[in-house]
PDB file of N, CA, C and O in Angstrom, chain B, residues numbered from 101:
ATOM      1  N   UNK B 101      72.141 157.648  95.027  1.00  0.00           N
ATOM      2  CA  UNK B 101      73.216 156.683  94.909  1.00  0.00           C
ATOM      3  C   UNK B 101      74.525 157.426  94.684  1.00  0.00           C
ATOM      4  O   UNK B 101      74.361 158.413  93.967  1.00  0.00           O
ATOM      5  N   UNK B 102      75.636 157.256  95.046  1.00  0.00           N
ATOM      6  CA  UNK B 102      77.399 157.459  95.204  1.00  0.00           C
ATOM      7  C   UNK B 102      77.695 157.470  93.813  1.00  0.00           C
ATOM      8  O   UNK B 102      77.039 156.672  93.144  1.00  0.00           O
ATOM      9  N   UNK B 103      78.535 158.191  93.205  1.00  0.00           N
ATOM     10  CA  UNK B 103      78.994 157.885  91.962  1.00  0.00           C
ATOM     11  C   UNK B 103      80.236 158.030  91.877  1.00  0.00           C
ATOM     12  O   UNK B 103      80.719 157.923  90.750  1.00  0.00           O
ATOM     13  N   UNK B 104      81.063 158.290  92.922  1.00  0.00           N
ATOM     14  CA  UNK B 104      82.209 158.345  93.142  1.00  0.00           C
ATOM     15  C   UNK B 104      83.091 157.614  94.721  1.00  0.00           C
ATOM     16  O   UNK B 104      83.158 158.040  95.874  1.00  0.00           O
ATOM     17  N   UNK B 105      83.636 156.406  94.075  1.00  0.00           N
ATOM     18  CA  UNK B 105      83.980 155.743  95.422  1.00  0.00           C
ATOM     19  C   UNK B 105      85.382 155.792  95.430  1.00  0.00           C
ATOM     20  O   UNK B 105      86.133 155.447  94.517  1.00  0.00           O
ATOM     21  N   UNK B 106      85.860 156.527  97.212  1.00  0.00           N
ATOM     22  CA  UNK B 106      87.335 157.192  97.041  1.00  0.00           C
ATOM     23  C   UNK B 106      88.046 156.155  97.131  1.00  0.00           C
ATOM     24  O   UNK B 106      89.127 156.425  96.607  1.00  0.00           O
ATOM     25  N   UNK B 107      88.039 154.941  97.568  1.00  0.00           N
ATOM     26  CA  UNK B 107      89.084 153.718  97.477  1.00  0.00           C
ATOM     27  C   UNK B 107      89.673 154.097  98.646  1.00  0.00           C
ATOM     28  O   UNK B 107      90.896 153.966  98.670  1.00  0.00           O
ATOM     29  N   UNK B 108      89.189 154.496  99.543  1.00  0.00           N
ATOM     30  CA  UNK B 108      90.144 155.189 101.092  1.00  0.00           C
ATOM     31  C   UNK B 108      90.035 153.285 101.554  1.00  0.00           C
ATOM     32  O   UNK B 108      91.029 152.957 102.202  1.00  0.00           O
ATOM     33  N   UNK B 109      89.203 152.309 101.357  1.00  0.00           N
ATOM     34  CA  UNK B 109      89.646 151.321 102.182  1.00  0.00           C
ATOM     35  C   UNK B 109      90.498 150.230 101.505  1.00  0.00           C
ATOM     36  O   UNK B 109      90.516 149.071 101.918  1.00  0.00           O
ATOM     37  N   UNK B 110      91.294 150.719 100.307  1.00  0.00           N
ATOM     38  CA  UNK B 110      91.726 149.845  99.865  1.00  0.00           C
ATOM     39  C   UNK B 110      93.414 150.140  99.931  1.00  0.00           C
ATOM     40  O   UNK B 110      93.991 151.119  99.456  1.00  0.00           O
ATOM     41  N   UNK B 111      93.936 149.152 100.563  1.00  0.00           N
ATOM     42  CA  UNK B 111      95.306 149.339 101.699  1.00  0.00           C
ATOM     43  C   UNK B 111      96.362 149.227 100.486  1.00  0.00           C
ATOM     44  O   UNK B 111      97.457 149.753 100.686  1.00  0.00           O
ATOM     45  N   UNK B 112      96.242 148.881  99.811  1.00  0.00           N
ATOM     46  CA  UNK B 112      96.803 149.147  98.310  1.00  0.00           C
ATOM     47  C   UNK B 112      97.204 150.364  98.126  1.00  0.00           C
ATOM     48  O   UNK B 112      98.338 150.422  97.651  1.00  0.00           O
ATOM     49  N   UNK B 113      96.729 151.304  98.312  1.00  0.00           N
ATOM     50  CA  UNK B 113      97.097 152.588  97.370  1.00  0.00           C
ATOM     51  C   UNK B 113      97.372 153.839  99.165  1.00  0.00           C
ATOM     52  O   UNK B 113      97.049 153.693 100.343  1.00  0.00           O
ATOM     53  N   UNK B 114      98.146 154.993  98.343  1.00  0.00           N
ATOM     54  CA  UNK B 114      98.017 155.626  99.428  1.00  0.00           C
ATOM     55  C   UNK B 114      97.120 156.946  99.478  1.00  0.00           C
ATOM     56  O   UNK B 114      96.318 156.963  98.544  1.00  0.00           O
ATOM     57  N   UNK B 115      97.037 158.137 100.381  1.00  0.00           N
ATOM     58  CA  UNK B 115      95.794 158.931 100.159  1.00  0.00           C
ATOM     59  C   UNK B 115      96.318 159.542  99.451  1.00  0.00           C
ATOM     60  O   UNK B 115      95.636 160.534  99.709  1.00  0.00           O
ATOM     61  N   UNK B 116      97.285 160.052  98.375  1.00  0.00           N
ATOM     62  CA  UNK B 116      97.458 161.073  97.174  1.00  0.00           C
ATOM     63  C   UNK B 116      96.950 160.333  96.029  1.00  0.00           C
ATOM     64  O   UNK B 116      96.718 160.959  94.995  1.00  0.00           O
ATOM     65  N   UNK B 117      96.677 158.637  96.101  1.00  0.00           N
ATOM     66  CA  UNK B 117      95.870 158.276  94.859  1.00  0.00           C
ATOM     67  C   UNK B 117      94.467 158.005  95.230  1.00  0.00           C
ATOM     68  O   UNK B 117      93.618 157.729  94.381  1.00  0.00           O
ATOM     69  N   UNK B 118      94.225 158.080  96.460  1.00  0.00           N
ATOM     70  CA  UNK B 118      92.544 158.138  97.050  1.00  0.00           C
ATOM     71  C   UNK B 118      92.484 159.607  96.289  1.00  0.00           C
ATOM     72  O   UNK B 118      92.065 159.534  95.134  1.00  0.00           O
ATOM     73  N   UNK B 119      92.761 160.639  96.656  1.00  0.00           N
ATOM     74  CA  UNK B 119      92.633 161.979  96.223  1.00  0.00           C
ATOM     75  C   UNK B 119      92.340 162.090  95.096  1.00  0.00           C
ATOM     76  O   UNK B 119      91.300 162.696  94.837  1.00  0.00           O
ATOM     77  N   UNK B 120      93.128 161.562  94.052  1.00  0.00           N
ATOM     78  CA  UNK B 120      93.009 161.679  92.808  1.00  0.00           C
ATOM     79  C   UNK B 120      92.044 160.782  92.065  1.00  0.00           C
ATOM     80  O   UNK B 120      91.817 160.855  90.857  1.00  0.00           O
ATOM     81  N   UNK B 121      91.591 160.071  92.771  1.00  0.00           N
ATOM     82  CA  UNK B 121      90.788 158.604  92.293  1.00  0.00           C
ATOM     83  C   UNK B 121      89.376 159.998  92.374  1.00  0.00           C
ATOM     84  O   UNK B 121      88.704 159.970  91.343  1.00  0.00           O
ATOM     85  N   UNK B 122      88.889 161.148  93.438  1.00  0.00           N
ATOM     86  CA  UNK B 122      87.776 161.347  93.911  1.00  0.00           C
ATOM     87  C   UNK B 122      88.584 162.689  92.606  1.00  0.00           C
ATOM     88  O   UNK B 122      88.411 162.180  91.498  1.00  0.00           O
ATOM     89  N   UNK B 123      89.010 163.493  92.504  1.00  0.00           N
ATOM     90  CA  UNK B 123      89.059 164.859  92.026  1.00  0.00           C
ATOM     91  C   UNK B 123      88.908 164.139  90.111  1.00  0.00           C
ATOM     92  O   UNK B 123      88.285 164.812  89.291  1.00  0.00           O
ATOM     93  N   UNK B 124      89.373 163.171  89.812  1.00  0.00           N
ATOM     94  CA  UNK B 124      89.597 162.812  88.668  1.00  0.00           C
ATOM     95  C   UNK B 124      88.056 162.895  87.919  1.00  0.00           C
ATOM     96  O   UNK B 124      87.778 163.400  86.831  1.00  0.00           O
ATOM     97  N   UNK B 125      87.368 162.371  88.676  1.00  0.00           N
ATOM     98  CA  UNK B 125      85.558 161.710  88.313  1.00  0.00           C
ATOM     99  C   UNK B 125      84.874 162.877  88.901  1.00  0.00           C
ATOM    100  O   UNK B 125      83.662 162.767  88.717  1.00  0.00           O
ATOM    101  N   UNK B 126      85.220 164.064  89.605  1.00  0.00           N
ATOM    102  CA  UNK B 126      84.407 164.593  90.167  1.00  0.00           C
ATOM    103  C   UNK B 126      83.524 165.521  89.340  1.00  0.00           C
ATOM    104  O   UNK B 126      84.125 166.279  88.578  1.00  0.00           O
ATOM    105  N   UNK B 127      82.000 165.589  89.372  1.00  0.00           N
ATOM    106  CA  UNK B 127      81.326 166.526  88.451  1.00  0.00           C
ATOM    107  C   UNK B 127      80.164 167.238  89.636  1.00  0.00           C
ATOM    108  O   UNK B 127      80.008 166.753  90.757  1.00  0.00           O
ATOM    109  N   UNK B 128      79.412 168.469  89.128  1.00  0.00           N
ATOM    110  CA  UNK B 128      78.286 168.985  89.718  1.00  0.00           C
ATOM    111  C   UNK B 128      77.798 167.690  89.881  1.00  0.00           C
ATOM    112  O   UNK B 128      77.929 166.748  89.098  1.00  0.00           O
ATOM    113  N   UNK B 129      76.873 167.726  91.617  1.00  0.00           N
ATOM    114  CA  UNK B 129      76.336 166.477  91.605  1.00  0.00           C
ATOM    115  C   UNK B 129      76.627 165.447  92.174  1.00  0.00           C
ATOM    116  O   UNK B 129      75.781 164.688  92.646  1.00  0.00           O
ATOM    117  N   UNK B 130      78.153 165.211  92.233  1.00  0.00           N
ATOM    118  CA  UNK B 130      78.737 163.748  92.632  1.00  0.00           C
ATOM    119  C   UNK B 130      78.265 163.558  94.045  1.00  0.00           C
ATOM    120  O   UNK B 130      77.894 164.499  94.746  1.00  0.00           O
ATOM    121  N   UNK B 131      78.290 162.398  94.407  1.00  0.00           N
ATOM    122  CA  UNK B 131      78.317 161.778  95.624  1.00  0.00           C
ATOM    123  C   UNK B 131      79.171 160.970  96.090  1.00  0.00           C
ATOM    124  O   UNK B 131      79.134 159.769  95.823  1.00  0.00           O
ATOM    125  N   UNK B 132      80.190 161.587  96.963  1.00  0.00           N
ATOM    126  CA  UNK B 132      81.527 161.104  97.105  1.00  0.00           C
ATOM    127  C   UNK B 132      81.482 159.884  98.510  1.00  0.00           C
ATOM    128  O   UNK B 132      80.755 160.114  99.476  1.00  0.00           O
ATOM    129  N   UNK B 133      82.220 158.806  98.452  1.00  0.00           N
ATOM    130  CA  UNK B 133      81.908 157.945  99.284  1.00  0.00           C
ATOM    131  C   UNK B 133      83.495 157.928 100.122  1.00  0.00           C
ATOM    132  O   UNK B 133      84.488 157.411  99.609  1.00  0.00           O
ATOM    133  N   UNK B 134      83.500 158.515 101.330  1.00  0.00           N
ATOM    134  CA  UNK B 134      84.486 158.294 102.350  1.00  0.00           C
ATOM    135  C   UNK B 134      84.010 157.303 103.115  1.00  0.00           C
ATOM    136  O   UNK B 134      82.795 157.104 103.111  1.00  0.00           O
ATOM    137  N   UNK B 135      84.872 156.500 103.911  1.00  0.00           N
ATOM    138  CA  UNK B 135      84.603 155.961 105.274  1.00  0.00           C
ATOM    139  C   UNK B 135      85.497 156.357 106.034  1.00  0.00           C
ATOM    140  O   UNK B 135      86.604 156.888 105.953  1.00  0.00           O
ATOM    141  N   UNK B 136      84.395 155.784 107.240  1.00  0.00           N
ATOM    142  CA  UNK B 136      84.478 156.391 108.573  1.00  0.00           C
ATOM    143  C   UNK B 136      85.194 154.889 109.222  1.00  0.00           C
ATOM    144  O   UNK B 136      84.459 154.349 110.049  1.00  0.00           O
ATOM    145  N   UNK B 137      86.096 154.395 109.037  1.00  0.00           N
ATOM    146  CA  UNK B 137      87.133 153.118 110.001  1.00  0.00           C
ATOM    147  C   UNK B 137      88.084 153.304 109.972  1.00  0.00           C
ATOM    148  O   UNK B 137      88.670 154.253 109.452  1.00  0.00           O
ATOM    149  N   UNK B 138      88.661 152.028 110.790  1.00  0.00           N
ATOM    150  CA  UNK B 138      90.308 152.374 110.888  1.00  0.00           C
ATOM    151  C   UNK B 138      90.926 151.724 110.526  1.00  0.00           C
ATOM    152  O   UNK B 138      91.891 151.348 111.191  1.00  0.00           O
ATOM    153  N   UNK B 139      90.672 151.259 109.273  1.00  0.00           N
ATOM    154  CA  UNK B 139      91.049 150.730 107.854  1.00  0.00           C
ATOM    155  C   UNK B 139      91.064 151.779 106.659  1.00  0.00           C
ATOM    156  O   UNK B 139      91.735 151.491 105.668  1.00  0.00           O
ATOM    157  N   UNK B 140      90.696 152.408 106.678  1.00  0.00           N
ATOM    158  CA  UNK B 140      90.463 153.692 105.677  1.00  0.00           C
ATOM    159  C   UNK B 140      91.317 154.790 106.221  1.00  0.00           C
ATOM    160  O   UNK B 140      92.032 155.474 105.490  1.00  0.00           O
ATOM    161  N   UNK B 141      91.205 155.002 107.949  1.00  0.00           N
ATOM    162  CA  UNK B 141      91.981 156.774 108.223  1.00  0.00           C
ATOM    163  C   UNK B 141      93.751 157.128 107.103  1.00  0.00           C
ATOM    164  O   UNK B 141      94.271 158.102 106.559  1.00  0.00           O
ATOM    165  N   UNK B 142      94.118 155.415 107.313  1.00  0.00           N
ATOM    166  CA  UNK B 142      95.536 156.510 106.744  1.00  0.00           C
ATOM    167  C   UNK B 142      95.409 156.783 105.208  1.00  0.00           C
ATOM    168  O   UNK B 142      96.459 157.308 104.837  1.00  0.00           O
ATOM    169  N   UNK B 143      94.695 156.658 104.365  1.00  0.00           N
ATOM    170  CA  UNK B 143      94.416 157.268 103.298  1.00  0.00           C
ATOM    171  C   UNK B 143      93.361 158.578 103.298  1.00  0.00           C
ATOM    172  O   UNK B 143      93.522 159.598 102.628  1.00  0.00           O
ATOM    173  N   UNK B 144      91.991 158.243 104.415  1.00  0.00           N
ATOM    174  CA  UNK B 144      91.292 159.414 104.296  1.00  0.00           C
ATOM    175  C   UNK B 144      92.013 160.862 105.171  1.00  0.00           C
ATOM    176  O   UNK B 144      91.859 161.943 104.602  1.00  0.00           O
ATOM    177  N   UNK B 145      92.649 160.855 106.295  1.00  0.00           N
ATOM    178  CA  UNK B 145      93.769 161.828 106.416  1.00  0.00           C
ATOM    179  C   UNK B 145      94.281 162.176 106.044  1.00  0.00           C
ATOM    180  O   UNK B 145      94.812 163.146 106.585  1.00  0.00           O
ATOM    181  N   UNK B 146      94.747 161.718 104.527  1.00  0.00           N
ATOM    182  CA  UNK B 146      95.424 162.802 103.374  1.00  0.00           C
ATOM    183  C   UNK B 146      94.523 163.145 102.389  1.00  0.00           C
ATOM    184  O   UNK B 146      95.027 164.066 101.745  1.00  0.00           O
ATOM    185  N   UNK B 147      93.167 162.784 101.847  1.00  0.00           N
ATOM    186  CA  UNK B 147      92.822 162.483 100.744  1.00  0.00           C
ATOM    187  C   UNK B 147      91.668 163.710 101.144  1.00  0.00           C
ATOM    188  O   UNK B 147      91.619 164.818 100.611  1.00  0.00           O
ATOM    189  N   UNK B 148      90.996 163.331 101.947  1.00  0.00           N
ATOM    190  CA  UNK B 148      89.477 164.172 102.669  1.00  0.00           C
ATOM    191  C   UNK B 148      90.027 166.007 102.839  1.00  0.00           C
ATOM    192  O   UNK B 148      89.519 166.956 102.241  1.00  0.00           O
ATOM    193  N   UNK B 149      90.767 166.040 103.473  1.00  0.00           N
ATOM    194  CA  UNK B 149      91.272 167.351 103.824  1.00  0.00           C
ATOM    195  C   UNK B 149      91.702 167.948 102.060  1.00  0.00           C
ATOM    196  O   UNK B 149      90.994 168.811 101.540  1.00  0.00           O
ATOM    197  N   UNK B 150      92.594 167.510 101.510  1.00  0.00           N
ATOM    198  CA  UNK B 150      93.525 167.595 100.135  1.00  0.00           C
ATOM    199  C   UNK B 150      91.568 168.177  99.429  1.00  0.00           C
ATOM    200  O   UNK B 150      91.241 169.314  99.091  1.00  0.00           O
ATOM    201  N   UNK B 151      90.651 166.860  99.433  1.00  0.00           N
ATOM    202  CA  UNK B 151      89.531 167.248  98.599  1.00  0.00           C
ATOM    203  C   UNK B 151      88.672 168.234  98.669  1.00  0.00           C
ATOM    204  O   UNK B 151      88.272 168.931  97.737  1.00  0.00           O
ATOM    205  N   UNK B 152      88.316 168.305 100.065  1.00  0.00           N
ATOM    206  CA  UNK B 152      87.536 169.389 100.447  1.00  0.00           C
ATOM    207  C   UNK B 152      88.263 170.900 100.646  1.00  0.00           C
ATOM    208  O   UNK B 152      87.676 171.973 100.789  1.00  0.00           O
ATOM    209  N   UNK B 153      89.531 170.692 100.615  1.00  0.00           N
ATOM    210  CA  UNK B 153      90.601 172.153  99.651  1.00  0.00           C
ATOM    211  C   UNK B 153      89.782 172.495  98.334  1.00  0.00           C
ATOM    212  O   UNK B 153      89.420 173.637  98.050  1.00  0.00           O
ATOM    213  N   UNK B 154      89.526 171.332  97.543  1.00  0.00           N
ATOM    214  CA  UNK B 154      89.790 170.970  95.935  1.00  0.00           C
ATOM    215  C   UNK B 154      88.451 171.841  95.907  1.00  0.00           C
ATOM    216  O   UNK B 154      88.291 173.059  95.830  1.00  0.00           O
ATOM    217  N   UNK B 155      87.469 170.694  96.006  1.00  0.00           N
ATOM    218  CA  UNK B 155      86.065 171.283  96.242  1.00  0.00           C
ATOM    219  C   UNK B 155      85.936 173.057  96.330  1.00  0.00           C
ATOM    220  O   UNK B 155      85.822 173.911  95.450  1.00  0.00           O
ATOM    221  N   UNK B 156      85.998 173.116  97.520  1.00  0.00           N
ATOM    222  CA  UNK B 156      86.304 175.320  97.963  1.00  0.00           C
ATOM    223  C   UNK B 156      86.718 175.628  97.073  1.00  0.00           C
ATOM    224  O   UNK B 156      85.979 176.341  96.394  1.00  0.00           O
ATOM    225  N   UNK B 157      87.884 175.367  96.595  1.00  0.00           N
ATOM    226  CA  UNK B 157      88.567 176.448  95.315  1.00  0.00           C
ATOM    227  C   UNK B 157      87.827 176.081  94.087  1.00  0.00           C
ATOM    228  O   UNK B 157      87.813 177.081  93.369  1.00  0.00           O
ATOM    229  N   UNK B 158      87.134 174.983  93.457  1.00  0.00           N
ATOM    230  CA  UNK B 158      86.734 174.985  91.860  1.00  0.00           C
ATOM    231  C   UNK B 158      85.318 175.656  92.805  1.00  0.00           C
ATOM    232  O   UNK B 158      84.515 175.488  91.886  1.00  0.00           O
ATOM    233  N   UNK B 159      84.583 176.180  93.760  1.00  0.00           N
ATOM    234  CA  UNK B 159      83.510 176.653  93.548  1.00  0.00           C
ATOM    235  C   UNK B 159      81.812 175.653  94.277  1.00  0.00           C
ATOM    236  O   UNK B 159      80.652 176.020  94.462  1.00  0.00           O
ATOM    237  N   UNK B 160      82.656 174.141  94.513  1.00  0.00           N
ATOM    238  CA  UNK B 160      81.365 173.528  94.906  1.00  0.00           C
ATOM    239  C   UNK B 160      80.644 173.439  96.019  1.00  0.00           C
ATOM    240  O   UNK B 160      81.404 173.644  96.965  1.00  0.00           O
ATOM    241  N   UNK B 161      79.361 173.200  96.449  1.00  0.00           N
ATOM    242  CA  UNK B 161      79.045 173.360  97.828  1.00  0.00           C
ATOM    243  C   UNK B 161      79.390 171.916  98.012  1.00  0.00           C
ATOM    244  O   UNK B 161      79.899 171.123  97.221  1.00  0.00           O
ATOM    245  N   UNK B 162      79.002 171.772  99.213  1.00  0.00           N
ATOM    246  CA  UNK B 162      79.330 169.868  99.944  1.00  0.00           C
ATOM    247  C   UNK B 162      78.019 170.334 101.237  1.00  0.00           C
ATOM    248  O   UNK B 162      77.605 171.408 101.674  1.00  0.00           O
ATOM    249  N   UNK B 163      77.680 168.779 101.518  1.00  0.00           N
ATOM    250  CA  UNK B 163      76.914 168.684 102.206  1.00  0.00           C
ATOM    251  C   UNK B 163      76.900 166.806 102.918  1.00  0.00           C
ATOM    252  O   UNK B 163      77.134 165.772 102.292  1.00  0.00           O
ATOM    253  N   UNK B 164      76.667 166.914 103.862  1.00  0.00           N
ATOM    254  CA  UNK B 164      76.712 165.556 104.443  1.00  0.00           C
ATOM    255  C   UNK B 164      75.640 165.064 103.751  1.00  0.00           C
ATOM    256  O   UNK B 164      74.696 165.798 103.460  1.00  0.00           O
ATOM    257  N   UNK B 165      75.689 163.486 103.347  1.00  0.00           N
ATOM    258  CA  UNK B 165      74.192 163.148 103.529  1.00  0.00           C
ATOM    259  C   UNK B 165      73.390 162.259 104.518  1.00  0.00           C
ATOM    260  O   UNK B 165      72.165 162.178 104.421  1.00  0.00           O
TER     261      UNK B 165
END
């Protein structure tokens, strides 16, 4: 189960607070929830790239599931 949901589809916010919504909660372990629509891209185009920076530099692996 996900324990971290990035809010990429919620048209409310933009992707520097999707970003921070996923780096804020993030621990060994997490399961981060992006989507894949086109209701979500203009937040996950800033937020996905910005995280998986984040991720590499503190050290974590990532893996699809």
């Amino acid at each position: 189960m996900w324990d971290i949901l990035s809010g990429d589809f919620d048209t409310s916010i933009d992707g520097e607070r999707c970003y921070k919504n996923v780096v804020k909660h993030i621990q060994p372990g997490s399961i981060i929830v992006f989507h894949d629509s086109v209701k979500a891209w203009p937040r996950l185009q800033i937020a996905l790239p910005k995280t998986l920076e984040y991720l590499k530099e503190k050290g974590f692996r990532m893996e699809a599931l």
